[in-house]
N, C-alpha and C positions, 0 to 999 in steps of 0.2 A: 412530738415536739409542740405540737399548738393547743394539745392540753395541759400541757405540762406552762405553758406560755398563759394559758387560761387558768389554771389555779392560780399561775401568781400573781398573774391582774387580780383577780378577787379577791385574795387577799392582801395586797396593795390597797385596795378601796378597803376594806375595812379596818387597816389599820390608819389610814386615811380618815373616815368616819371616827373611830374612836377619839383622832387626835382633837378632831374639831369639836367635836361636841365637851371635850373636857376641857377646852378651850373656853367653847361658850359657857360653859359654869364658869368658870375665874373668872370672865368679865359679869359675872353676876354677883358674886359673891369673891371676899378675899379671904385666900390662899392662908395668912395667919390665922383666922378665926376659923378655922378648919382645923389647921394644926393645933392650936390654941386648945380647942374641943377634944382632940384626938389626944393632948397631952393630960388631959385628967382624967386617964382610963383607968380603971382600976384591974390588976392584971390577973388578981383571982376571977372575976367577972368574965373576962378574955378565955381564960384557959378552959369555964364551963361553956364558953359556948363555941369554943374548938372541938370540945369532946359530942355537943350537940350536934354539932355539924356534921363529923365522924359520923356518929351515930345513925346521922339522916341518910348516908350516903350508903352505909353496912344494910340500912333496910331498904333503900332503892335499890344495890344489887341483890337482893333478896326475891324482889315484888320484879326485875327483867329475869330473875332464874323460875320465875313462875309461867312464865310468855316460854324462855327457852326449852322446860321440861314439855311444856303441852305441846310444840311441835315436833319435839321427837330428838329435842341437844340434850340428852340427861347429863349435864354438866356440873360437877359438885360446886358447893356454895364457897369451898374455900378459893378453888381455881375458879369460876367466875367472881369472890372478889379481887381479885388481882387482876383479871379482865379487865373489871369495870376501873380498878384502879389507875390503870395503864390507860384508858378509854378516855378519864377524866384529864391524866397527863396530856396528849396530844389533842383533846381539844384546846386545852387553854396556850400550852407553851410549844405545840407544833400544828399553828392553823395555816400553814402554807402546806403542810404532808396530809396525810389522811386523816380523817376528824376522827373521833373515839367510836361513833356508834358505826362509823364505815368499816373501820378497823375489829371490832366487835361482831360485826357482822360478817366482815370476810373470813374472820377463825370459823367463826361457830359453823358457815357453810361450810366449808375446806375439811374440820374435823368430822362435821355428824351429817351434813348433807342432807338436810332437810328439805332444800329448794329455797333458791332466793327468795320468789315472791312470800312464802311464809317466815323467813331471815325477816326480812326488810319488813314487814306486818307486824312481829313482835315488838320489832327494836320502836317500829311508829306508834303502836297502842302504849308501848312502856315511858313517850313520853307525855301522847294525851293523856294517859291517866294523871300523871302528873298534873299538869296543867288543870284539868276538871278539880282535882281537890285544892290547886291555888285560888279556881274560881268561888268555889264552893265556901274556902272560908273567908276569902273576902267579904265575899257578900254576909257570912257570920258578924264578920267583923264590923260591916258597913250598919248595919242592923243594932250592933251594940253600943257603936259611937254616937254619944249624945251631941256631934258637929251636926251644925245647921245643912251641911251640906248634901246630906245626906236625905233630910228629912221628905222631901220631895218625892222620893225616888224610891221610897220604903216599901209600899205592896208590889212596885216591882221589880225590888229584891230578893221581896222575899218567895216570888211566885220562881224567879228566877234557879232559885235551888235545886227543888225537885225536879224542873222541866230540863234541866240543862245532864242531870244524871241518866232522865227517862232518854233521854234524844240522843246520849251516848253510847246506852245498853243497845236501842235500836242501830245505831249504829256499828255495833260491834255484831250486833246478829244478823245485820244482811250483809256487810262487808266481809267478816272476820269471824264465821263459825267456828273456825279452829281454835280459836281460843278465851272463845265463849263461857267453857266451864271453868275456867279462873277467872271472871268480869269482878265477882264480889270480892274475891281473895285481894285480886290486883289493886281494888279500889282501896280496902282495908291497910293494905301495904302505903298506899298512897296518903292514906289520912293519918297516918302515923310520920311519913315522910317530910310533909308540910309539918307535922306539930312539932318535929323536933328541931325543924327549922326558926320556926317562930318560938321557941325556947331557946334557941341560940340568940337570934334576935333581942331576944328580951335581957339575957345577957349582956349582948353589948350595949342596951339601952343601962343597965343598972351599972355595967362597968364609967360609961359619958355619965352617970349620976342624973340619968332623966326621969323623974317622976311623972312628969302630968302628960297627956294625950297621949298614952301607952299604946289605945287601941288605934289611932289615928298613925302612927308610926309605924304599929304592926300592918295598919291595911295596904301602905303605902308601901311598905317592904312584898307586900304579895303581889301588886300592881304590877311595880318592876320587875320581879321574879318572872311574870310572867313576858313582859314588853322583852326582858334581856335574853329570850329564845329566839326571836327573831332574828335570825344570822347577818345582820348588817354589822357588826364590831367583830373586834375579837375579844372570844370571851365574857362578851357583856359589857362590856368596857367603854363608858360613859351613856351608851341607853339606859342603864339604871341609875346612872346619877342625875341624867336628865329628868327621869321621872322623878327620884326622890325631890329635883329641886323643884318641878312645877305641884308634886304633891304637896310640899309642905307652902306651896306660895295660898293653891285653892283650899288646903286646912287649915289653914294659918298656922304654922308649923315654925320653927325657928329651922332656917334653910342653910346655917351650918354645920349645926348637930344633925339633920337628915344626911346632908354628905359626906358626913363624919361618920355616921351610922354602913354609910352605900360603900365606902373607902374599908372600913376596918371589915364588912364582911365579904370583901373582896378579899382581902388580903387572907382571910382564914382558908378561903375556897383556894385560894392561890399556893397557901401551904399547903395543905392536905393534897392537891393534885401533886404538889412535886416529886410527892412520895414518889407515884409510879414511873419514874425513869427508871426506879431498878429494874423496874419488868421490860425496857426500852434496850435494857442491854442485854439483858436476861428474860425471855418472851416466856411466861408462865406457861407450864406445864397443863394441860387440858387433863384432869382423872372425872372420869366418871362416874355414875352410881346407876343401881339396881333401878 
């Protein structure tokens, strides 16, 4: 009972959190000029960067079925996407129940019984890889961007790259030996994952008809990508708006169209998760491989 009393405090506060900080944007910025933005979208634009999206998500459960085979889940890719699919459902529209990678994690022990501690290792490297290549092309990005903002801060960006992949490797090899012989592959997965993201993005930049600070919009969308892991909302749900508005305040960004940008690619993540209720009703099938 007092867990049960304790999930729903917490998410109580983050739906809390979320409400306030989207709050705090409207007193920043007005609500029509949002809409305004959002109403001259072009829906060919929308639709390629729904199928990007997809696409980002098809090779992230890809790059966790690489973590799951090396400790010993030989899970096929078709039943872990429908894992991962159902994973994404219940993080976004069931954050008071069990969150996706909890859920995720409780199958893959239950069916192939690997051991928590190696469960719970995979599912945590499958999101710092993630994150490492959010960092990683940021700082691409930050590099490419002719904003003043940046220019200060360039050789240690750029020193930033390589030292932050070396400090990972090591970190996967005195933590997490087991699954060491997939760090390159994971990583490769992962730099594919970000790029189709940032091609989705770029979509709905062409869809809002945004030409100029292309790259300033992409760094700012990796920013928040990353800030919106941090489990204080649900879903991400206004820490990325928050950051797209103070990004586009320090780039000098037009701080509609960035919320405009934060709003319609929530709403693509918001689709595609909904998919996986069918597996909410109907729990996918685990087949395995050789």
């Amino acid at each position: 009972m007092t867990e049960r009393l304790r999930k729903k405090g917490i998410t109580a506060l983050k739906i809390i959190i979320s409400a306030v900080l989207i709050y705090f944007i409207f007193t920043k910025i007005e609500l029509k000029d949002v809409l305004q933005t959002l109403k001259k979208s072009h829906p060919l634009y929308l639709f390629l960067a729904l199928l990007s999206f997809v696409l980002s998500k098809v090779l992230a459960a890809f790059r966790t079925n690489l973590y799951f085979h090396q400790i010993g889940a030989k899970i096929s890719q078709l039943s872990n996407l429908k894992l991962y699919l159902l994973g994404m459902f219940y993080n976004l529209f069931l954050p008071g129940g069990i969150g996706g990678d909890a859920y995720k994690g409780y199958v893959i022990q239950k069916e192939y019984q690997p051991g928590t501690k190696k469960v719970v290792s995979s599912l945590l490297l499958d999101r710092l890889s993630g994150m490492l290549l959010l960092f990683v092309y940021a700082c691409v990005l930050a590099l490419l961007a002719k904003n003043v903002f940046f220019q200060s801060f360039y050789w240690l960006v750029t020193a930033a790259i390589p030292l932050s992949v070396i400090a990972f490797w090591f970190v996967n090899k005195i933590f997490f030996i087991t699954t060491l012989p997939v760090f390159w592959k994971s990583l490769g997965f992962s730099a594919l994952v970000q790029l189709a993201q940032l091609i989705s993005v770029l979509c709905i930049l062409k869809s809002l008809s945004v030409s100029m600070d292309t790259i300033e919009y992409l760094f700012v969308f990796l920013v928040s990508s990353i800030v919106s892991v941090i489990p204080l909302t649900i879903g991400g749900i206004g820490s990325r708006e928050v950051t797209f508005l103070y990004g586009a305040e320090w780039l000098g960004l037009n701080a509609s169209t960035s919320i405009g940008i934060s709003f319609t690619f929530f709403l693509i993540t918001a689709l595609t998760s909904l998919f996986g209720v069918i597996y909410h009703f109907k729990k996918p099938r685990l087949d395995s491989v050789d």
